[in-house]
N, CA, C and O atoms as CSV, one atom per row, in Angstrom:
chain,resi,resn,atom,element,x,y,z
A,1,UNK,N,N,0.807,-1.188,0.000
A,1,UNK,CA,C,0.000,0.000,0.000
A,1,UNK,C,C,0.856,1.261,0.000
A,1,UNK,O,O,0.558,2.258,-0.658
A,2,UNK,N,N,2.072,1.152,0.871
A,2,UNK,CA,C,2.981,2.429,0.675
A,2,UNK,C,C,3.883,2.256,-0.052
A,2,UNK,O,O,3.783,1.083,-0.412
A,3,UNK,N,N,5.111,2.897,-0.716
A,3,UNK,CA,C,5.761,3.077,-1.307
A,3,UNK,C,C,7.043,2.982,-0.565
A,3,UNK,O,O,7.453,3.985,0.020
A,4,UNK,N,N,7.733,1.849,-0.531
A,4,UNK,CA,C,8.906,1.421,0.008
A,4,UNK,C,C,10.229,1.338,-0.951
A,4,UNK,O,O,11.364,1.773,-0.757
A,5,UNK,N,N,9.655,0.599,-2.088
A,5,UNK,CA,C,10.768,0.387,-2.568
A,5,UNK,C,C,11.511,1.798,-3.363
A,5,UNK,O,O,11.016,2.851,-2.961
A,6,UNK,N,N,12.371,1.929,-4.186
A,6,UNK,CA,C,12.738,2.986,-4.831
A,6,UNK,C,C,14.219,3.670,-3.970
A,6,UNK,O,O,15.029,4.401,-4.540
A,7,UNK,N,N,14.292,3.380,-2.984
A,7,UNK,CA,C,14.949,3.631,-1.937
A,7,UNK,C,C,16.770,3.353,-2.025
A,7,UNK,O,O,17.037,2.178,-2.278
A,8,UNK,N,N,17.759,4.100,-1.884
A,8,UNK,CA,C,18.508,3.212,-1.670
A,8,UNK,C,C,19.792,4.293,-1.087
A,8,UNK,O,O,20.276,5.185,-1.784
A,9,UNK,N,N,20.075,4.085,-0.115
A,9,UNK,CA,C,21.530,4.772,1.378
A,9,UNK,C,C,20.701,5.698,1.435
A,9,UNK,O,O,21.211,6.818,1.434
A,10,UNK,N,N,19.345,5.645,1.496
A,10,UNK,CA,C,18.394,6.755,2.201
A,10,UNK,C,C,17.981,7.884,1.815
A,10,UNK,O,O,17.701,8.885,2.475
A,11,UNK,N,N,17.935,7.586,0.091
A,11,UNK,CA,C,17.654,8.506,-0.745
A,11,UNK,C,C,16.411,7.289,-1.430
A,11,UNK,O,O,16.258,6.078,-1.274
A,12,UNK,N,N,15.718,8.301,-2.196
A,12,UNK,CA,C,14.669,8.017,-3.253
A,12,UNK,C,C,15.314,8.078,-4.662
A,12,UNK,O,O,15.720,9.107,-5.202
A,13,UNK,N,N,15.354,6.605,-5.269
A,13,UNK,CA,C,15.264,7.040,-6.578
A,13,UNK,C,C,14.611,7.005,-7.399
A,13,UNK,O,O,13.818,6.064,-7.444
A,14,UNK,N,N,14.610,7.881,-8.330
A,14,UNK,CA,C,13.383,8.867,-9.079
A,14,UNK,C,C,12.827,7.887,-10.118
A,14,UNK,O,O,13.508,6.915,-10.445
A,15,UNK,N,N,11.820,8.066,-10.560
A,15,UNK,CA,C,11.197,6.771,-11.600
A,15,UNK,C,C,11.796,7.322,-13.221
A,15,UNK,O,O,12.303,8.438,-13.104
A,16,UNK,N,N,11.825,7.005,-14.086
A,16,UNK,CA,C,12.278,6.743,-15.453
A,16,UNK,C,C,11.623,7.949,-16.238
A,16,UNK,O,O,12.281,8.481,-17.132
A,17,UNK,N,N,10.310,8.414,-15.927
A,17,UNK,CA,C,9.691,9.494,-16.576
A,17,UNK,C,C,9.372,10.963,-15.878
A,17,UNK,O,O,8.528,11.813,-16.164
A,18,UNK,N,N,10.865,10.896,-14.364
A,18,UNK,CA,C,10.346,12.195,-13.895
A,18,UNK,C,C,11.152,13.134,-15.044
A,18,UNK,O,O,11.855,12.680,-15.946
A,19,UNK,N,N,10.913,14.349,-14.821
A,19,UNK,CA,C,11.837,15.779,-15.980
A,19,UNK,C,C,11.320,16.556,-14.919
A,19,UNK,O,O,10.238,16.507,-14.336
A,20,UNK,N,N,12.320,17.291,-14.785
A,20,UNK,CA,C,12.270,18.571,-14.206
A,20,UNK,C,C,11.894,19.836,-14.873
A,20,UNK,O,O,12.526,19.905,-15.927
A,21,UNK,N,N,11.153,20.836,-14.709
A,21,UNK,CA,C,10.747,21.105,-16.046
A,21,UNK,C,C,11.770,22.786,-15.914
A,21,UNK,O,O,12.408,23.082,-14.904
A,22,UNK,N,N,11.699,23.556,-17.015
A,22,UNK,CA,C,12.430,24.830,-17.196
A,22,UNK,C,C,12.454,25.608,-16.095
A,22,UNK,O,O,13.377,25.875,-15.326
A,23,UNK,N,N,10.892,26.063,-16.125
A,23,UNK,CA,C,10.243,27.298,-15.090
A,23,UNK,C,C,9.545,26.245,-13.809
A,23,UNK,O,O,8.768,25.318,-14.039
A,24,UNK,N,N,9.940,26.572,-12.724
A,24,UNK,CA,C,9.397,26.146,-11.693
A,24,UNK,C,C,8.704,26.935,-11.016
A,24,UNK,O,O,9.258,27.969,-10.644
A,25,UNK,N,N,7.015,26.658,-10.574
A,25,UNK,CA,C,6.286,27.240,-10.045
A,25,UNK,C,C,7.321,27.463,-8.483
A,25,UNK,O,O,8.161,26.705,-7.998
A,26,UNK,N,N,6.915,28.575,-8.096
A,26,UNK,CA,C,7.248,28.738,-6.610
A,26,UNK,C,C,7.248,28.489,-5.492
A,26,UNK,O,O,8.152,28.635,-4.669
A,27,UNK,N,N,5.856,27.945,-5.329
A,27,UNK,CA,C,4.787,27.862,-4.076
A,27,UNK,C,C,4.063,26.572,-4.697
A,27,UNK,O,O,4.147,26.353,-5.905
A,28,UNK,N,N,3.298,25.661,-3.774
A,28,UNK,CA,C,2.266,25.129,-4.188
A,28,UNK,C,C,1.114,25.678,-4.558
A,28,UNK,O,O,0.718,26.702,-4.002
A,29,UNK,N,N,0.489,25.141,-5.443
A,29,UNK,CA,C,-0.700,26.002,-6.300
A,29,UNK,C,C,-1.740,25.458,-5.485
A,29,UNK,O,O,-2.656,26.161,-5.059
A,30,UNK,N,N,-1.624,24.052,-5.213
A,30,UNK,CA,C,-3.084,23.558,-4.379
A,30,UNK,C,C,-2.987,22.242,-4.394
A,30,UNK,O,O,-1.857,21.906,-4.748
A,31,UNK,N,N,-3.920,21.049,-4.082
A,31,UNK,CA,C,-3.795,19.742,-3.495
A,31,UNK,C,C,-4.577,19.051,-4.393
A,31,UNK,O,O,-5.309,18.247,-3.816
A,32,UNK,N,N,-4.706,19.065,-5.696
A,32,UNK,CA,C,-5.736,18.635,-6.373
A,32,UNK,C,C,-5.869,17.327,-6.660
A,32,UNK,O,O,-5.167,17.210,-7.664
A,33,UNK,N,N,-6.408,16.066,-6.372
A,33,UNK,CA,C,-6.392,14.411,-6.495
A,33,UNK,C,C,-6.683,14.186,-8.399
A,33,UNK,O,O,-7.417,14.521,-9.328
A,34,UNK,N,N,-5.506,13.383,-8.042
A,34,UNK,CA,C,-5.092,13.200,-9.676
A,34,UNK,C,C,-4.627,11.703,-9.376
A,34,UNK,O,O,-4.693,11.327,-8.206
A,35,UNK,N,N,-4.203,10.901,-10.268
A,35,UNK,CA,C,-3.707,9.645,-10.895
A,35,UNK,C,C,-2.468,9.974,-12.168
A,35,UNK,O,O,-2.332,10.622,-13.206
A,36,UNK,N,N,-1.771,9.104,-11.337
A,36,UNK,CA,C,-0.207,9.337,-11.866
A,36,UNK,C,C,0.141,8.037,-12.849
A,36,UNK,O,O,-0.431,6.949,-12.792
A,37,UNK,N,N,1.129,8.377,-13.691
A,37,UNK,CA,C,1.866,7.276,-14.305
A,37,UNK,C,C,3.400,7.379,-14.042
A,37,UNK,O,O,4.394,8.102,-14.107
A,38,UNK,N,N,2.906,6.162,-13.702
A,38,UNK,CA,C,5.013,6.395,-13.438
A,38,UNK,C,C,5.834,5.033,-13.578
A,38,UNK,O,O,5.395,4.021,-13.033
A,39,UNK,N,N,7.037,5.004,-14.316
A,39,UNK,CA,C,7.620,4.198,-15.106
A,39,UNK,C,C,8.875,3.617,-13.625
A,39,UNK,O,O,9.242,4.541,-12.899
A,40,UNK,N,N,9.241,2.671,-13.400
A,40,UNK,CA,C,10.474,2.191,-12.618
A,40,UNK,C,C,10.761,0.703,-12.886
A,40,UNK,O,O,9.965,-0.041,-13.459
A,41,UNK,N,N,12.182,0.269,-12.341
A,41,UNK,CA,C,12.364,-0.786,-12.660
A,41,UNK,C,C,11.635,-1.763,-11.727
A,41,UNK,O,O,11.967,-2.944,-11.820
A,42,UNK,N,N,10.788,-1.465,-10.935
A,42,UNK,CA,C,10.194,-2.756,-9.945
A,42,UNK,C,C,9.181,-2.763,-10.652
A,42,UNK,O,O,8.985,-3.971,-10.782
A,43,UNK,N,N,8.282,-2.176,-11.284
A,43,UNK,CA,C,6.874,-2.465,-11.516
A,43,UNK,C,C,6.842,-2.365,-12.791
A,43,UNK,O,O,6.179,-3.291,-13.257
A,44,UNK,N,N,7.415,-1.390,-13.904
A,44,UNK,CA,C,7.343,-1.104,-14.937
A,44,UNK,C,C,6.292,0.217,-14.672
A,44,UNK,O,O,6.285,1.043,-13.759
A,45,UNK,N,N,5.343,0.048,-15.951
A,45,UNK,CA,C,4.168,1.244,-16.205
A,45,UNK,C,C,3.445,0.948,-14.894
A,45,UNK,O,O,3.340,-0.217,-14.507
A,46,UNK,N,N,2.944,1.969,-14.200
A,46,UNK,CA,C,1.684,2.280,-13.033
A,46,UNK,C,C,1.415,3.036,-13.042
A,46,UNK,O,O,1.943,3.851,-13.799
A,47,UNK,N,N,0.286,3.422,-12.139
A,47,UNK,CA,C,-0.772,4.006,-11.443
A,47,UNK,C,C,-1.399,3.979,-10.539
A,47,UNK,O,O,-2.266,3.123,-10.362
A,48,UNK,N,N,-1.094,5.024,-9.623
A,48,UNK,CA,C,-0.797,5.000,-8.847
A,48,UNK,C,C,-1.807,6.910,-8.128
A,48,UNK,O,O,-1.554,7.892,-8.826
A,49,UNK,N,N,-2.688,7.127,-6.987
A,49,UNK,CA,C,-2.937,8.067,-6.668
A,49,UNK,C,C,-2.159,9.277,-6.464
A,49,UNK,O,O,-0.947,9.063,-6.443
A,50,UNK,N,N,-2.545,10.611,-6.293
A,50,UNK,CA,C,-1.740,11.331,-6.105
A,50,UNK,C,C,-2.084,12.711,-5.940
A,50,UNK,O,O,-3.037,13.021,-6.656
A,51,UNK,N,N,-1.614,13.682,-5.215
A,51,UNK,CA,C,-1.937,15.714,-5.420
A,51,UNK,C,C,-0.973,15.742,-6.135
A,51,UNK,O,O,0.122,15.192,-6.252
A,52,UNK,N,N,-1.764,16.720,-6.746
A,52,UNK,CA,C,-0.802,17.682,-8.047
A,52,UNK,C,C,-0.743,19.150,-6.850
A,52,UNK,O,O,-1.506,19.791,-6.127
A,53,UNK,N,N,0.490,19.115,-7.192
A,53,UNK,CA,C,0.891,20.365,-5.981
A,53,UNK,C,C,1.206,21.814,-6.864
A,53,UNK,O,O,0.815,22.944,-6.575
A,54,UNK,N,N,2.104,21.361,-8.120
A,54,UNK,CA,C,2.673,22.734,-8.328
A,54,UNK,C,C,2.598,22.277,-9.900
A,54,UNK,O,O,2.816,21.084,-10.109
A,55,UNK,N,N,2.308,23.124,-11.034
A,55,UNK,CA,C,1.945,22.624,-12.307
A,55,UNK,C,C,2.618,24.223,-13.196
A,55,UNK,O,O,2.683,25.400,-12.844
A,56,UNK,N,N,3.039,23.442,-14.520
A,56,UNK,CA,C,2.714,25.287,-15.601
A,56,UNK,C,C,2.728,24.248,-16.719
A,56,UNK,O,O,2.829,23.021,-16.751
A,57,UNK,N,N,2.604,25.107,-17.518
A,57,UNK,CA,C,1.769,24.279,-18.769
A,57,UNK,C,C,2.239,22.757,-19.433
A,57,UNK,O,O,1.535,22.152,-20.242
A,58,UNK,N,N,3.427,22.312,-18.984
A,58,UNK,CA,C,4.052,21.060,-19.404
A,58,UNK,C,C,4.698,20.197,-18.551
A,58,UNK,O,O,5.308,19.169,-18.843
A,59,UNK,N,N,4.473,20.812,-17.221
A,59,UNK,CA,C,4.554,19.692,-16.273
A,59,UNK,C,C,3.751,19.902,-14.785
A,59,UNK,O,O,3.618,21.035,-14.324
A,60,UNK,N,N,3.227,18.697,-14.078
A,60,UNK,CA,C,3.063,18.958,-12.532
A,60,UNK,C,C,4.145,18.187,-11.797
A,60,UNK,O,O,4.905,17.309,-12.206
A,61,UNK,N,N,4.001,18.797,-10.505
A,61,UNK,CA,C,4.583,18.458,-9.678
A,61,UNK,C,C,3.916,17.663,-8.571
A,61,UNK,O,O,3.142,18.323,-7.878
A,62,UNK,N,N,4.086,16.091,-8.192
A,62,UNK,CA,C,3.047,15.770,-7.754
A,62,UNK,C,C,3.428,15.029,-6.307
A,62,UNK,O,O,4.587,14.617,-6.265
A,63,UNK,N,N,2.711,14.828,-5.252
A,63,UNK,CA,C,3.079,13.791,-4.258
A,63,UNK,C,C,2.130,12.770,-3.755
A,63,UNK,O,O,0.943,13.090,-3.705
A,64,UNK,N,N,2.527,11.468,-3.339
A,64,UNK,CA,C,2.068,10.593,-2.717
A,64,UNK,C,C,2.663,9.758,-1.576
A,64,UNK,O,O,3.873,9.765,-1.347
A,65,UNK,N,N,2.009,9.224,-1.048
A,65,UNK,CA,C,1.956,8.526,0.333
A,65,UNK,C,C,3.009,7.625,0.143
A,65,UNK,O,O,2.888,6.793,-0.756
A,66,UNK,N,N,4.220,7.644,0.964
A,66,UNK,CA,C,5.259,6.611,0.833
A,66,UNK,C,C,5.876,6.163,2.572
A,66,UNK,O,O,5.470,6.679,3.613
A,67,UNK,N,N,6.422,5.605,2.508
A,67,UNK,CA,C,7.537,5.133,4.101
A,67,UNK,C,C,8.498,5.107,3.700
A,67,UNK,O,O,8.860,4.609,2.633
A,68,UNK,N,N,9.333,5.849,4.784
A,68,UNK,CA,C,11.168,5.484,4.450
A,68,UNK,C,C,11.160,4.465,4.788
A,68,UNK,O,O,10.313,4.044,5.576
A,69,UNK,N,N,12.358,3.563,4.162
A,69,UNK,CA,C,12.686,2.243,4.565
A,69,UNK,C,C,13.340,2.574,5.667
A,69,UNK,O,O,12.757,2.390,6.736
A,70,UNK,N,N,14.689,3.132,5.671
A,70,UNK,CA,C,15.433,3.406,7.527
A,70,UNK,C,C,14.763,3.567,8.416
A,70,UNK,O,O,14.891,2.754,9.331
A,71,UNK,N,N,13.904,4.499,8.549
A,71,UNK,CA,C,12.647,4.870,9.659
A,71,UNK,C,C,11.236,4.488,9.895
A,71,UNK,O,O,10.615,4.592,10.953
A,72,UNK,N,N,10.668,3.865,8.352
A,72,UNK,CA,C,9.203,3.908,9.035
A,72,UNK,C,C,8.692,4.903,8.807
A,72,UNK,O,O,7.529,4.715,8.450
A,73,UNK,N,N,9.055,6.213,8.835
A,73,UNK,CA,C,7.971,7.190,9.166
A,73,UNK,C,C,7.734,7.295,7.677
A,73,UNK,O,O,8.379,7.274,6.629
A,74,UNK,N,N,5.797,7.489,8.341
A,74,UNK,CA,C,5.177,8.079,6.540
A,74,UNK,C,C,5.738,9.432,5.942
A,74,UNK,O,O,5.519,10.531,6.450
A,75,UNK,N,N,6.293,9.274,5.099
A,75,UNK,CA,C,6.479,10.454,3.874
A,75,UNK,C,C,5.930,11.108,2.256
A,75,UNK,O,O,5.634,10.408,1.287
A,76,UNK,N,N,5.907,12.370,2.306
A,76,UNK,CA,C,5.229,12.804,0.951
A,76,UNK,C,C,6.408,12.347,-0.308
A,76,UNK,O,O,7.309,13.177,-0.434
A,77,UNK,N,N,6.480,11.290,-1.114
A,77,UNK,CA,C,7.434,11.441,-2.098
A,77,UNK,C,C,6.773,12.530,-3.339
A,77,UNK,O,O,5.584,12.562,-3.659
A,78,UNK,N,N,7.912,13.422,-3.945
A,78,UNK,CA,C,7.427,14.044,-4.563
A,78,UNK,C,C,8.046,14.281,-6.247
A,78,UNK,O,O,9.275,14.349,-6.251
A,79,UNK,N,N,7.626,14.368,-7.160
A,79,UNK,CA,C,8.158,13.671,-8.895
A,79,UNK,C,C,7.548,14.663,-9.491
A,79,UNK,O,O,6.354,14.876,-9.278
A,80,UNK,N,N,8.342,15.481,-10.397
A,80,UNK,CA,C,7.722,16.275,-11.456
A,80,UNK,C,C,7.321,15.321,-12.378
A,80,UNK,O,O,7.576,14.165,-12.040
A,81,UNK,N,N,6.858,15.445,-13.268
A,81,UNK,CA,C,6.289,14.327,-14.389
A,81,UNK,C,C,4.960,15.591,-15.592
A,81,UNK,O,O,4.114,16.486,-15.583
A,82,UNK,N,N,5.749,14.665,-16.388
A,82,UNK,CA,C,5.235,16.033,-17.498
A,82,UNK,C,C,3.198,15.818,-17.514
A,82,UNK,O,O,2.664,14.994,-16.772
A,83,UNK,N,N,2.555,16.523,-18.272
A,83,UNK,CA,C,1.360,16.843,-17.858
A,83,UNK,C,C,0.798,15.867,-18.099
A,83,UNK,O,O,-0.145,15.639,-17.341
A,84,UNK,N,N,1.067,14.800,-19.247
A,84,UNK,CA,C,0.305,14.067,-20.362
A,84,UNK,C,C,0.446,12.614,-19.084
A,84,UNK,O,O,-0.410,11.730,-19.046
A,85,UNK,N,N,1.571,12.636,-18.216
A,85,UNK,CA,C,1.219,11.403,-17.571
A,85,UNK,C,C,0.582,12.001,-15.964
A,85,UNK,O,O,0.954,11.240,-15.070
A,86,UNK,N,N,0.130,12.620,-15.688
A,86,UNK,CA,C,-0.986,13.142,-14.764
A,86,UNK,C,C,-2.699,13.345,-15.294
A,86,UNK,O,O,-3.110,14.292,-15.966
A,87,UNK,N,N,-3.421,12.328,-14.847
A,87,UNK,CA,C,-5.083,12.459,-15.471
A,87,UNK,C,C,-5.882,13.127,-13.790
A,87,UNK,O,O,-5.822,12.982,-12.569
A,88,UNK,N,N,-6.307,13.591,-14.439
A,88,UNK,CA,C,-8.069,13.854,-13.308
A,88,UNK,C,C,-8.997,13.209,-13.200
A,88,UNK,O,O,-9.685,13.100,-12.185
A,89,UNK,N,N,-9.186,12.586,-14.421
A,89,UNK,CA,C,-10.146,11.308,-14.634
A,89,UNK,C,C,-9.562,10.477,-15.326
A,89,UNK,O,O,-9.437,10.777,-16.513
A,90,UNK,N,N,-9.062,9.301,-14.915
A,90,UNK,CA,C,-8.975,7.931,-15.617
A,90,UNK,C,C,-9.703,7.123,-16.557
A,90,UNK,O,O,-10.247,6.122,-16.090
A,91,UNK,N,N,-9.832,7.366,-17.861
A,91,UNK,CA,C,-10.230,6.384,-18.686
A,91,UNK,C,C,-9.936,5.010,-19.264
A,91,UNK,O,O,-8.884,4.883,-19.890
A,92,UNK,N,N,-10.769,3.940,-19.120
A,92,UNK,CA,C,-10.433,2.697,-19.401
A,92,UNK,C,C,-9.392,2.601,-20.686
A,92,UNK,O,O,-8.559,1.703,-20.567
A,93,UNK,N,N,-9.322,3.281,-21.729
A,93,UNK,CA,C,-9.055,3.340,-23.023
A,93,UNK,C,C,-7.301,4.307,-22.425
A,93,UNK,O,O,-6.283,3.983,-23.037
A,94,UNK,N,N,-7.207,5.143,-21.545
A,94,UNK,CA,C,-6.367,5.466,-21.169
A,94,UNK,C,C,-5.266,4.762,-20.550
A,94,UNK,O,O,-4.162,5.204,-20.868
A,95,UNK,N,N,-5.274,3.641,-19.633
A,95,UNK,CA,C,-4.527,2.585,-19.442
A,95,UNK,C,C,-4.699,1.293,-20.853
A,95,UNK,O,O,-5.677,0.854,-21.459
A,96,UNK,N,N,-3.271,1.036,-20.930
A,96,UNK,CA,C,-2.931,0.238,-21.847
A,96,UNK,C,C,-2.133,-0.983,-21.329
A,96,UNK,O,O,-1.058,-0.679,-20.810
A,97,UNK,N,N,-2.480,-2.496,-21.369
A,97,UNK,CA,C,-2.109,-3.291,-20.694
A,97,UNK,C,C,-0.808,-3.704,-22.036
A,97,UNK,O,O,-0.979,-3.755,-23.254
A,98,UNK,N,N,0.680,-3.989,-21.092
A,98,UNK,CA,C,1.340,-5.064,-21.965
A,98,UNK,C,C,1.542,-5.994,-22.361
A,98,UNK,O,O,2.405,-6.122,-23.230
């Protein structure tokens, strides 16, 4: 249910389709519940819940519910990821099985 793996000497590593984008919003814009795609070597393609925190026209910035592995304690992991893999509404035709 949380997000453990990705982890490694106590850092997060980043999934395959984050980009950082040019212009970075400043501030969070707001908490808006979205559905993410995100590419890594444990799972491949997912989806996965998520707030879109900070956005401009070609990417958000988004977080979800994770645990450090060293500690336990729950943490916000957080992944820019360009716009096209952040939905508001999930369509069946939108996930593509391999």
């Amino acid at each position: 249910m949380f997000e453990t793996e990705g982890w490694a000497g106590g850092r997060r590593r980043g999934y395959a389709n984050e980009e950082i984008p040019d212009h970075l919003p400043p501030s969070n814009q707001g908490a808006i519940p979205v559905v993410v795609r995100l590419v890594d070597k444990q799972n491949g393609v997912h989806y996965r819940p998520a707030e879109a925190r900070r956005w401009n026209r070609t990417h958000v910035m988004v977080a979800f519910r994770g645990v450090h592995p060293d500690t336990g304690q729950r943490c916000d992991i957080l992944a820019w990821l360009r716009a096209e893999d952040v939905y508001w509404v999930l369509h069946a035709e939108d996930v593509r099985r391999a």
